[in-house]
N, C-alpha and C positions, 0 to 999 in steps of 0.2 A: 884393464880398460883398453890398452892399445892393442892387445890380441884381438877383443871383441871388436876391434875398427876394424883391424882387419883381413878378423874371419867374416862381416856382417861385407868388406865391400868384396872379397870374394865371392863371396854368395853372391853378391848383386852381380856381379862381370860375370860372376859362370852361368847363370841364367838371364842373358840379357835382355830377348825376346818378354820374356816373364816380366820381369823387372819393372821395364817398359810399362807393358800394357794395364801392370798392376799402380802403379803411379797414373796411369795418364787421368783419372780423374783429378788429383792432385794439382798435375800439372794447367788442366782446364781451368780449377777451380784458380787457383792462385795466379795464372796469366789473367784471367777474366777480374781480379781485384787490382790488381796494378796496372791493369790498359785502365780500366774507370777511372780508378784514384789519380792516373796519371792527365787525363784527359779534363777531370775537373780540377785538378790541380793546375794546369795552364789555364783554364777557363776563369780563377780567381787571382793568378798572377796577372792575365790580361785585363780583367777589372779594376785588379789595384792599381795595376800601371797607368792603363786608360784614362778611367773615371778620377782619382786622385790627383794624378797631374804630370804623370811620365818622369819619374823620378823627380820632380824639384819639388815636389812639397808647398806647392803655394794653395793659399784657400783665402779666397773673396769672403769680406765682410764690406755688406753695403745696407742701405736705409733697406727698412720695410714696414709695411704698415697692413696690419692680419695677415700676416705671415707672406706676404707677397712683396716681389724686390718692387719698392718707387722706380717711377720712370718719370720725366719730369719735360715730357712733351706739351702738358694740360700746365706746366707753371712748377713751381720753385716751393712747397709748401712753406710755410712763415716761420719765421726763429728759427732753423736750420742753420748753425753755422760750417764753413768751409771747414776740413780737419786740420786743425794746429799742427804746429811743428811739435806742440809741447808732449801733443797727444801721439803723434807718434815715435815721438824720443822715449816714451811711456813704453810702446810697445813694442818698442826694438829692443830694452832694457830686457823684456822676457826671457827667462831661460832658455824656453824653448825655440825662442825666434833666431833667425838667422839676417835675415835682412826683411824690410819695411815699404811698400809705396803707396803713394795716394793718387789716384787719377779718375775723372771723369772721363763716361760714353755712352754713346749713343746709338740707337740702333736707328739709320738711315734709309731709305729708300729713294729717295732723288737729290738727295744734296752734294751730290761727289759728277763732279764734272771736269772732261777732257774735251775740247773742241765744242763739238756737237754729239757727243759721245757720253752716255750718263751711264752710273753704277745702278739697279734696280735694288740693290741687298749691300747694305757696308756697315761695318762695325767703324764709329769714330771713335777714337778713344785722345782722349788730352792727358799728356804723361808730363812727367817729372825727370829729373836726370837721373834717378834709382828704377825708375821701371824697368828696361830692359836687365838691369842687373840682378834686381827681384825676381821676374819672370825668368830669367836663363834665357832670353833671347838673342840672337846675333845675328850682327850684319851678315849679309850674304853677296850683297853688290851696293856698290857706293859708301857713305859714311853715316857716322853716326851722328845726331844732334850736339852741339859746344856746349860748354857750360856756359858761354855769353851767350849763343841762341836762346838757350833755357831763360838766361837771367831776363834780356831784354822782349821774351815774345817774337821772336823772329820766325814769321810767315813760313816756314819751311815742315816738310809733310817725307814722313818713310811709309811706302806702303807692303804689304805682300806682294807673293808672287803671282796670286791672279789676278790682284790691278798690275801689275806690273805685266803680262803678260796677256792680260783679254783689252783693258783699257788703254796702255799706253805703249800696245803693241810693241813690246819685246825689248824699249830701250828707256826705260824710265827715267833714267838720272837728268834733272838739267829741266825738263818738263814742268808746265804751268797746270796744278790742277784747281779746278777751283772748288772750293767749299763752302757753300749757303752764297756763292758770289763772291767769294775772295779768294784772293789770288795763293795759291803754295805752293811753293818749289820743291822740288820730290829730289832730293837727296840721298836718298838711299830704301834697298830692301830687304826686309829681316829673311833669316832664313826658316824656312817653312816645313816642316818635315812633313807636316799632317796632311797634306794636301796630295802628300804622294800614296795614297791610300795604304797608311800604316794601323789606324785607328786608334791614334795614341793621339793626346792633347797635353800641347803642353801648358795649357790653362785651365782652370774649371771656366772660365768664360769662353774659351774655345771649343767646350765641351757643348754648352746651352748654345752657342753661334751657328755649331757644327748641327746640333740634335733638330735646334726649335725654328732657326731662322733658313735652314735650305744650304748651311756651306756659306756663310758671304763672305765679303773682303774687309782688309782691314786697313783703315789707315791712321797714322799717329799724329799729332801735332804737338807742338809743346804747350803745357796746359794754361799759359800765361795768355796765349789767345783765344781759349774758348771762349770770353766774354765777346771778344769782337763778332764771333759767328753767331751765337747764342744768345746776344746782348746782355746776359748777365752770369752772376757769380752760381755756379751750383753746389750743394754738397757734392761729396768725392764718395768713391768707393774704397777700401784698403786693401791691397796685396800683400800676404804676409807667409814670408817662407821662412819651413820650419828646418832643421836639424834630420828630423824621421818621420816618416807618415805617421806613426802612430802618435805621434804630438802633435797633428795638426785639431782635432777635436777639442783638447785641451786650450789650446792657442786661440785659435778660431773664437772661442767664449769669453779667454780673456782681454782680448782686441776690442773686442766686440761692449763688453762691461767699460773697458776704458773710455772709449768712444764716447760713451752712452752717455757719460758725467758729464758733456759737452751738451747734450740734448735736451731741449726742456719738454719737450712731449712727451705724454704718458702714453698715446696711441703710434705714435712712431718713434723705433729706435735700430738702430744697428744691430745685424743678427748677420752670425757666419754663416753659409751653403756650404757644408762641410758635406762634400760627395763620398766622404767615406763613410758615413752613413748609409748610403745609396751602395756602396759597394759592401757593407755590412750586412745590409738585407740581401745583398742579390746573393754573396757566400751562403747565405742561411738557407736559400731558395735550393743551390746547388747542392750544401754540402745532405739536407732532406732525401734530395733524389738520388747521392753518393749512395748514402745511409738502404736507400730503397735496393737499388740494383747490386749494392754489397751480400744485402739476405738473398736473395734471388743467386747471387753466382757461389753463396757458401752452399748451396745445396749440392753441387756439384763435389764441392770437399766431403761432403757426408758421406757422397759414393762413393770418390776415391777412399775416406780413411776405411766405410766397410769392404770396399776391394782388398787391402792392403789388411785388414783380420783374415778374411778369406783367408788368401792366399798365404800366409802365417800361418794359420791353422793348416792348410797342406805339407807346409813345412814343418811343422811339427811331427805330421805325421809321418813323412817321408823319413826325417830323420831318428823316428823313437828308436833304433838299436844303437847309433850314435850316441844318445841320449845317454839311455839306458848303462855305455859303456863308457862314460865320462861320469856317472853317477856312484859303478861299481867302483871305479878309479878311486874314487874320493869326493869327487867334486858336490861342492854345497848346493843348496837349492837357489840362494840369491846368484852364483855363478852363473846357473841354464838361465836363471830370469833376466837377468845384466846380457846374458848372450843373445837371446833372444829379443829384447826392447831393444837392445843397442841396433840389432839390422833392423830391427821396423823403422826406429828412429831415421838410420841412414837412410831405407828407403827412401821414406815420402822428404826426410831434407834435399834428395838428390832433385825429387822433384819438383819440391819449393826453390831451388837456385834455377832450375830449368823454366819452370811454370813464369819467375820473377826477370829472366831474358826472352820468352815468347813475348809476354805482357808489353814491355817496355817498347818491342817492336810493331807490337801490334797495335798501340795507342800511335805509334810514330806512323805507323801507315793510316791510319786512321783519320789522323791530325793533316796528312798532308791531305788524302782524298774526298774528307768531306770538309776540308779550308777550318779546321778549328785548332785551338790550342792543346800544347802539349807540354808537358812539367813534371818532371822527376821529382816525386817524393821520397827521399831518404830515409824518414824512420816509418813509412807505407813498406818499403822493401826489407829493413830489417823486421816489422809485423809478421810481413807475410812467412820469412825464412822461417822465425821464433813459433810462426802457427803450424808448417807445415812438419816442423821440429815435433810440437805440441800431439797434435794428431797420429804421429806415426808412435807418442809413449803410448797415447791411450788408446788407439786402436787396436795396439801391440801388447796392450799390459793383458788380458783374458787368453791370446794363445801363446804369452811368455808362462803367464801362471800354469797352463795348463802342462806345458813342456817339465816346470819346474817340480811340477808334483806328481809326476812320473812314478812309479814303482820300479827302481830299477831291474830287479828279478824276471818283472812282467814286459819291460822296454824290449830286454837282453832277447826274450824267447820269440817276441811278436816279427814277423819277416816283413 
């Protein structure tokens, strides 16, 4: 077997030219499956990441009623209670859970004011002293809410960076904004990644904020005063971050189940927006059209593997006195056949290692110039090696046989 390595890469290095141009459909075919696979392979990394929640695993479970989240601008629907501590001591207990929060919000249009200076678009949101630690958010300037703020309802407000920069022009801290008419003192503001056109969220509410409502801002208050804005109590929404994406589906239903034993309605009840759903279909959509332009780029393999008989069968023929005189020698017939599969083999492998470094480069130029994603699939590149492996037996097995079953008498006389 190590002779056959390497008498088959001699061949390849003494006819290099040859070599080459006998591979290159090989090489076309299998660059043209690892730029794809690599191209929609970041294109589902960027989904998960994105749409699911940029690594923290959190997924919204709020009211809905036929399948639509309540809003509770028209009023408070009836027996709706606020979520218990008990209920979500319930759903922290989950295995899959990592940490828990409950908070109302509101999607705003003139209720956020500086001076004479109003927000057209704001997310309000009334939090708890676990929300920022649920969602993974962090201060970025000034400080964070006390736990005596939280306890007593203290008037104080952290917004983003584009209130913090279009409304309260560049120096927030310390500022009176006011909300439905009341006074809040802005304390601090979270730090914002999304806004620096990453296209990654680190909420599925920042996702819907970002997608339905134009990009707005966001400001927080401690949830102990939303009755004072609001004049009354509302149900809450649940934030609940998991361990792994792949748990948040699971999680997300059973939150949502917990909840629900709180609820006495039969037409409204607590249901997750589990985006990885949303990002399950869109994989589906992609991986179809992987599927599609994978048959389209193996035709090009079918050229190379028949290049690569061709040119085998020349070698056969070039070499029948060789043959012939390792035949007379002694040599067995599985010998020529092992000798012969083993260079076609190395052939077209040379060109799957080649083929699977053009590819990688070429999804990478690709990615940068038309602005899309890009992602190295590791057992795509061992496929492709194992296929082009594959191709070069069975291209190779009809003029190994043919070599193999030589007449050496008739090898020895033919010139």
């Amino acid at each position: 077997m190590t002779e056959n390595l390497r008498s088959a890469f001699r061949g390849v290095w003494s006819h290099k030219l040859r070599s080459f141009l006998t591979i290159l459909g090989v090489i076309i075919g299998i660059a043209s499956i690892i730029a794809i696979v690599s191209i929609v392979e970041g294109t589902n990394q960027k989904l998960e990441k994105s749409l699911v929640g940029s690594g923290n695993n959190v997924i919204t479970v709020s009211l809905t009623e036929d399948e639509q989240v309540l809003g509770f601008e028209e009023g408070v629907p009836f027996g709706i209670p606020t979520v218990s501590d008990e209920a979500l001591k319930a759903i922290l207990d989950l295995d899959e859970v990592a940490a828990v929060t409950a908070y109302n919000y509101r999607q705003s249009w003139s209720d956020v004011y500086y001076l004479n200076n109003g927000l057209s678009n704001s997310m309000i949101t009334g939090i708890d002293s676990t929300y920022f630690s649920t969602m993974q958010y962090s201060i970025a300037q000034g400080r964070n809410i006390t736990k005596y703020e939280f306890d007593i309802g203290s008037k104080v407000a952290i917004v983003d960076s584009k209130v913090a920069a279009e409304l309260l022009e560049g120096e927030p801290i310390g500022k009176i904004l006011e909300i439905r008419r009341e006074p809040f003192v802005v304390i601090g503001v979270i730090k914002d990644d999304n806004k620096d056109g990453k296209d990654e969220y680190e909420t599925i509410d920042d996702y819907y904020e970002e997608t339905y409502s134009g990009g707005g801002s966001r400001v927080f208050i401690p949830k102990k005063t939303w009755p004072i804005i609001y004049q009354f109590d509302e149900p809450e929404s649940v934030g609940v971050r998991v361990h792994t994406t792949r748990q948040m589906k699971s999680a997300g239903s059973k939150a949502a189940d917990i909840l629900n034993q709180y609820v006495p309605s039969d037409t409204i009840k607590y249901s997750s927006e589990n985006m990885e759903e949303y990002t399950e279909n869109m994989k589906t959509l992609t991986d179809a059209i992987q599927m599609m332009l994978l048959s389209i780029a193996s035709l090009s393999l079918l050229v190379g593997g028949i290049g690569v008989m061709n040119i085998m069968l020349v070698s056969v023929t070039e070499r029948t006195s060789e043959i012939g005189l390792k035949k007379a020698l002694g040599a067995k017939r599985r010998t020529i056949l092992g000798q012969f599969l083993t260079e076609s083999a190395v052939l077209t492998s040379v060109g799957g290692i080649i083929g699977v470094l053009v590819g990688i480069g070429l999804a990478k130029v690709i990615s940068v110039v038309a602005n899309m994603s890009f992602g190295i699939s590791v057992p795509w590149i061992i496929i492709a090696v194992v296929f082009s492996l594959l191709i070069g037996i069975v291209f190779g097995a009809m003029p190994a046989s043919r070599a193999a079953r030589l007449n050496p008498i008739d090898a020895l006389r033919r010139e």
